[in-house]
N, C-alpha and C positions, 0 to 999 in steps of 0.2 A: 326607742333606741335606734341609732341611725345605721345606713349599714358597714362604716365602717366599725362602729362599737360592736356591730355584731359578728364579724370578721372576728376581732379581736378576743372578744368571747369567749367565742367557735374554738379558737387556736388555743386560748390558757385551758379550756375546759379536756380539750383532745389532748391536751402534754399530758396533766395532772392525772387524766383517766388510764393511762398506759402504766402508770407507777403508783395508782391506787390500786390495785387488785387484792384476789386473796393470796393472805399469805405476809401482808404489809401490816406493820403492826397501827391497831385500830387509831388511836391518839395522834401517833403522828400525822396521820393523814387527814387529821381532824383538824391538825394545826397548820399543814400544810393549806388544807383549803380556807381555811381561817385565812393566811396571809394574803392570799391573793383572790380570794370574793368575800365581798362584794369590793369591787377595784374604785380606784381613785378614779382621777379624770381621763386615766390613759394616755398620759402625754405622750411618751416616748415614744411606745410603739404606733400612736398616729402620726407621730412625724415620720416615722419609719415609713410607711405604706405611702404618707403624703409626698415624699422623696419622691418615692419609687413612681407613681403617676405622674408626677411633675415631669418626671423625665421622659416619660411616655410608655412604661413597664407595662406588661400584659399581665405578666410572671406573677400571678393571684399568691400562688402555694408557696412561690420563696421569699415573697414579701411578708405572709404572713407567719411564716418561721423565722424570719431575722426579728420581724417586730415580737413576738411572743415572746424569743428568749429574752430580748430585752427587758421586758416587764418582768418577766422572773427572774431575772437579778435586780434589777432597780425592788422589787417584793423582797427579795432575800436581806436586800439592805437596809430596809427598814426595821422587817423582825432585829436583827443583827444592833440596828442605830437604836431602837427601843429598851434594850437590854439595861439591866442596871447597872453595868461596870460601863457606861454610857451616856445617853440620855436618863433611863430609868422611867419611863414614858410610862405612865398608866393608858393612855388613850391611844390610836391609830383609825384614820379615818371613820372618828366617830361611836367606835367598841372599843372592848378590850383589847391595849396589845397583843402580842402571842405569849408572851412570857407572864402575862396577869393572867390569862385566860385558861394557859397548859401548865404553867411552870418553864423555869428558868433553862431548864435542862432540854425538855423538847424544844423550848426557844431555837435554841442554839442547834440542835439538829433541824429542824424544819428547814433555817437558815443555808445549812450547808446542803440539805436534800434540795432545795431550790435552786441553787448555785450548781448544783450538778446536773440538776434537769435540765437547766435552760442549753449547756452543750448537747445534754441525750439527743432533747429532743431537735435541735437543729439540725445533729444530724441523721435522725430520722428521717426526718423532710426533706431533705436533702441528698440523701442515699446517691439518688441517680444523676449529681450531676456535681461532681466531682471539681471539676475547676468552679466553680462558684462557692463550695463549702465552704473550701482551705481559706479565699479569704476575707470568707466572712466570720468563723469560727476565727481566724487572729482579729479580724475588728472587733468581734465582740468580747473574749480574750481579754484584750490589753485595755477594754474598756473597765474590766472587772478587777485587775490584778496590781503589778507596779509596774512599773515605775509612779504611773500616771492615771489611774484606775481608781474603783471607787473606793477598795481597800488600801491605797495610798491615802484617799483622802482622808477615813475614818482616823490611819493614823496621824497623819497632822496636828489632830486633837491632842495625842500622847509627846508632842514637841514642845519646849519650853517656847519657842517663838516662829512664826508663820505669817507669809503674806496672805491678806485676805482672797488677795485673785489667785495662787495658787493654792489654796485650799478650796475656792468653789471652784477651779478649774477640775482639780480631780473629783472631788467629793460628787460635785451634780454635773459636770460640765461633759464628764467622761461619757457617761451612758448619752447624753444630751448628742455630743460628736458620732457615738458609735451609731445614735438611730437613723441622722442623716447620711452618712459613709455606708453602711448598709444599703441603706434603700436605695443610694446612688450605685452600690453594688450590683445588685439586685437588677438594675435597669444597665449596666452595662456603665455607665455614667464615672466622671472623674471623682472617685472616693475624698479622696485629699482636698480638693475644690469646696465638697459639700462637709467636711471637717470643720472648716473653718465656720461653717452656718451653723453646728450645732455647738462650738465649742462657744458662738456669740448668745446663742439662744438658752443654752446653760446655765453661763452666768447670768443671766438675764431673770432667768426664774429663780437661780440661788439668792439674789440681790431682794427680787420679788418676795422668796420665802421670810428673809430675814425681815423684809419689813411687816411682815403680817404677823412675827413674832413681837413687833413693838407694839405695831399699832389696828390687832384684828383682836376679835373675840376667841373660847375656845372653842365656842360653838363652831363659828364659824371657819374655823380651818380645818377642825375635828381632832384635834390636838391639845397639848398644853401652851399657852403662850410664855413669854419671855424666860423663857430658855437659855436663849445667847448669854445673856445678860447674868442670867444664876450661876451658869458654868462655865463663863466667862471663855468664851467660843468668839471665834473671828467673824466679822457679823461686817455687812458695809451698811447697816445704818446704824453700828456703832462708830462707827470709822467715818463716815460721810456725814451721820446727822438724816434725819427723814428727809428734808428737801435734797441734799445731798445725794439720799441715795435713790430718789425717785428721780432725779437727774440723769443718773450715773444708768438706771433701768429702760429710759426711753433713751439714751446716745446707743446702747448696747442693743436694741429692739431695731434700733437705723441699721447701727454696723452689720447685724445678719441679714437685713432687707437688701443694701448695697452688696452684701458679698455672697449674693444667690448667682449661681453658674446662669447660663444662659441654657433652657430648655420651653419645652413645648409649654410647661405651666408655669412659669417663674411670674407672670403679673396674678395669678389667680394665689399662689404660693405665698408670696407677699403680703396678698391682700388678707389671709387668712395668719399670718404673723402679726399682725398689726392687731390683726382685731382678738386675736388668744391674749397680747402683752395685758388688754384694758381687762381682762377677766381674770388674770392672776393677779392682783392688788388686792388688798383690804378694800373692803366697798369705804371706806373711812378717807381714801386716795384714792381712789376712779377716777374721780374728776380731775386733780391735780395729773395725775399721769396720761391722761386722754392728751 
């Protein structure tokens, strides 16, 4: 584990423990630590932190409170997207979801116990320094909620018709914008500037997911595949076609490269965007998207 993985850890394990106590009822917190360990790849909240040094943050403890709660919402929205009035997902990163695992009911709490921890605990960590909470508690906020949040996007799905770019704009793009704006927060940095890197790099992995829904195994995503396709979900490699949309994946892998602010790590920054885009493909497409 490297040491930002262990940063990250460190922080989901310190939220979770504050709100596991006695007194909590046993299950739920069975299900709560079910959603978020053992964790995915950590993206968001290492773009989070990645921000935040790029720009030349010392600020260890607020980095690692913007990036955490991020994770526990992007975790909350998964239990939530696995749900069978939904997806109806038997799997998530390789186990049971929460809801095959606890039942449909703690599902749905665990869900919302995550989504309130992720504001606790921010501002726990946060406590003593007041002009920085306020606005990172609205970036991450309006990452989560509507207009344009990731419960905008889930809704999307309940619409008769939707653009593909504004559905992964909310759905992944949101939390994607909030981890960069944060971390640019967090370092003092132009929030709005660094919005536009995560709202590219968003789509970029939403484009990415869709195609691993076509063209990966279920082993390997740790998931169900073709999905889109069953529940007939706005998908751009339905829309584009796979060439099309591994096209569409490396123009949008550029766009966030070009629209990195100018800071102390922006070639180092770069350099580690480029090289994340060739690891989120179906190895089936590596080669094509390298």
């Amino acid at each position: 584990m490297d040491a930002t993985a262990a940063r990250i850890e460190r922080a989901l394990t310190e939220a979770i423990e504050h709100v596991v106590v006695s007194g909590c009822p046993p299950r739920l917190a069975e299900a709560v630590r079910h959603a978020v360990f053992p964790g995915g790849a950590r993206v968001r909240p290492r773009l989070c932190i990645a921000v935040a040094a790029a720009c030349g943050s010392k600020d260890v403890v607020s980095a690692d409170a913007a990036a955490s709660a991020i994770e526990l919402l992007h975790c909350a929205s998964l239990v939530h997207d696995d749900l069978p009035c939904f997806d109806d997902s038997p799997l998530r990163r390789g186990v049971p979801s929460v809801h095959r695992a606890y039942g449909e009911p703690l599902a749905v709490l665990a869900g919302d116990a995550l989504i309130i921890l992720a504001f606790e605990h921010l501002a726990r960590q946060l406590s003593d320094k007041p002009a920085l909470l306020a606005p990172l508690l609205l970036t991450v906020g309006r990452s989560a909620g509507m207009p344009h949040g990731i419960t905008a996007g889930q809704a999307w799905e309940c619409e008769p018709k939707v653009s593909v770019e504004h559905y992964h704009r909310a759905k992944t793009g949101a939390l994607f914008a909030a981890a960069t704006a944060a971390g640019a927060q967090v370092a003092g940095a132009d929030a709005d500037a660094w919005r536009v890197v995560g709202d590219k790099i968003g789509e970029a992995y939403q484009v990415a997911d869709d195609l691993r829904d076509v063209a990966a195994s279920a082993q390997e995503v740790g998931k169900p595949v073709g999905r889109d396709a069953l529940l007939n979900r706005p998908s751009a490699a339905g829309e584009l076609g796979v060439e099309g949309a591994v096209a569409r994946l490396k123009g949008l892998v550029q766009e966030a490269v070009d629209a990195i602010p100018e800071c102390p790590g922006r070639e180092r920054f770069a350099e580690v965007l480029v090289h994340e885009a060739r690891h989120i493909m179906p190895k089936s497409l590596a080669q094509q998207a390298a």
